[in-house]
N, C-alpha and C positions, 0 to 999 in steps of 0.2 A: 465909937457909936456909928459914925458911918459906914464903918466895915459892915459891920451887923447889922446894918440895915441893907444895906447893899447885898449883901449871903443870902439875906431872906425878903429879899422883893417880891419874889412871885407870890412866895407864901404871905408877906404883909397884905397884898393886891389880891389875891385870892380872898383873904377873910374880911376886908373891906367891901368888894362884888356879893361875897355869902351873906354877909350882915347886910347888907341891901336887897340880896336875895329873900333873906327870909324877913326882913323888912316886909314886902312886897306879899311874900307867903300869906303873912300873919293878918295884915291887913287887908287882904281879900278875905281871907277866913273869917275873920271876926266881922266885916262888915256883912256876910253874907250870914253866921250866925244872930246877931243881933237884929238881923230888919228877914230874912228869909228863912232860915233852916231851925230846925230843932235837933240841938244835940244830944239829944237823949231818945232821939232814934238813928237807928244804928245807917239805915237807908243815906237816910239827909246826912247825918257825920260824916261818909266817906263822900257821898256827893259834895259837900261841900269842900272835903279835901282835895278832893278831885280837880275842881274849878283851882283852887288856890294853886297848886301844884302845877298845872296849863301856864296859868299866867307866872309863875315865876320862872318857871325853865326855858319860858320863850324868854325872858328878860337873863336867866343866869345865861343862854347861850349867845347871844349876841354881848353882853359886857365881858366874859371871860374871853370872848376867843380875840376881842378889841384889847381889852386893858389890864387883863393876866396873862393870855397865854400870845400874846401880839401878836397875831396872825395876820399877814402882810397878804397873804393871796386871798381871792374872793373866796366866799363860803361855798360850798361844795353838799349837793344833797348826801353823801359817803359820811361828811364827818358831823352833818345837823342828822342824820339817822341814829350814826352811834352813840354822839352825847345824848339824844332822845331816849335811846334803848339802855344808856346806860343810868339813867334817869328814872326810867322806868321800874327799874332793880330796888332804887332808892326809895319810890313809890310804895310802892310792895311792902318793903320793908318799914314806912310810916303807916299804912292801913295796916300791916300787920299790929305795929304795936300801940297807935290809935284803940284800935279794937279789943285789942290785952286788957290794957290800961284804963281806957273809958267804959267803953261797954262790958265786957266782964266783972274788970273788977270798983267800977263805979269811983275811977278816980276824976280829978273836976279838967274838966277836955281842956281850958286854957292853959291849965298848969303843965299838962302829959304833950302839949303840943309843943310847946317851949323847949322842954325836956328833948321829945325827939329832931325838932331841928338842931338840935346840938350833935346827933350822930349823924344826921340826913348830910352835914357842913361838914362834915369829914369823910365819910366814905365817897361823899360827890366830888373831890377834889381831890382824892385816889384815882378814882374813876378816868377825871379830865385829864391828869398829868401823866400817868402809863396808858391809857388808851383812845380815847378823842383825840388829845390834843399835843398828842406825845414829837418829840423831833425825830 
């Protein structure tokens, strides 16, 4: 058991920071849905993604590059640019399917949001391990 835990540290620590990450996601969303936005305009739904998605990736790049990917040397504006941009792909690809999902086809935005931080938690850690954060 220790072996296998030890083979997949990064990846344990990864989805420990993700689950925190979208901890943090969900929880900006939903308190800005319930007291400010209306999700059922299409405006406010991606704003309010927007805001959630700010505050988590300032929070996923400082915990990943600490206590997944252990970056000993200071941060560097090169690799807070590239996780940013590559973040931003991520982005894209939740307002894309946000938009699918909710506003088109009138599925319930808490349920479709869940859904897609489960692929957001995988392409993002694609992302961090061949290109931010690669050795």
């Amino acid at each position: 058991m220790r072996d296998l835990i030890k083979k997949y540290e990064e990846i344990i620590r990864y989805l420990i920071i993700g689950v925190l990450t979208t901890v943090v996601s969900l929880l900006v969303y939903y308190i800005f849905i319930y007291t400010i936005f209306d999700p059922n305009k299409a405006i406010e739904l991606q704003i309010t993604n927007i805001i959630s998605w700010i505050v988590a990736v300032t929070f996923a790049y400082f915990a990943n590059r600490k206590y997944v990917f252990m970056k000993e040397k200071k941060a560097n504006i090169n690799e807070a640019c590239s996780f940013y941009l590559s973040r931003v792909s991520t982005l894209l690809i939740d307002m894309l399917l946000m938009y699918l999902f909710v506003t088109l086809l009138h599925y319930n935005d808490k349920i479709i949001k869940l859904f897609v931080q489960v692929i957001i938690i995988v392409l993002n850690y694609i992302f961090s391990k061949f290109i931010v954060f690669k050795k």
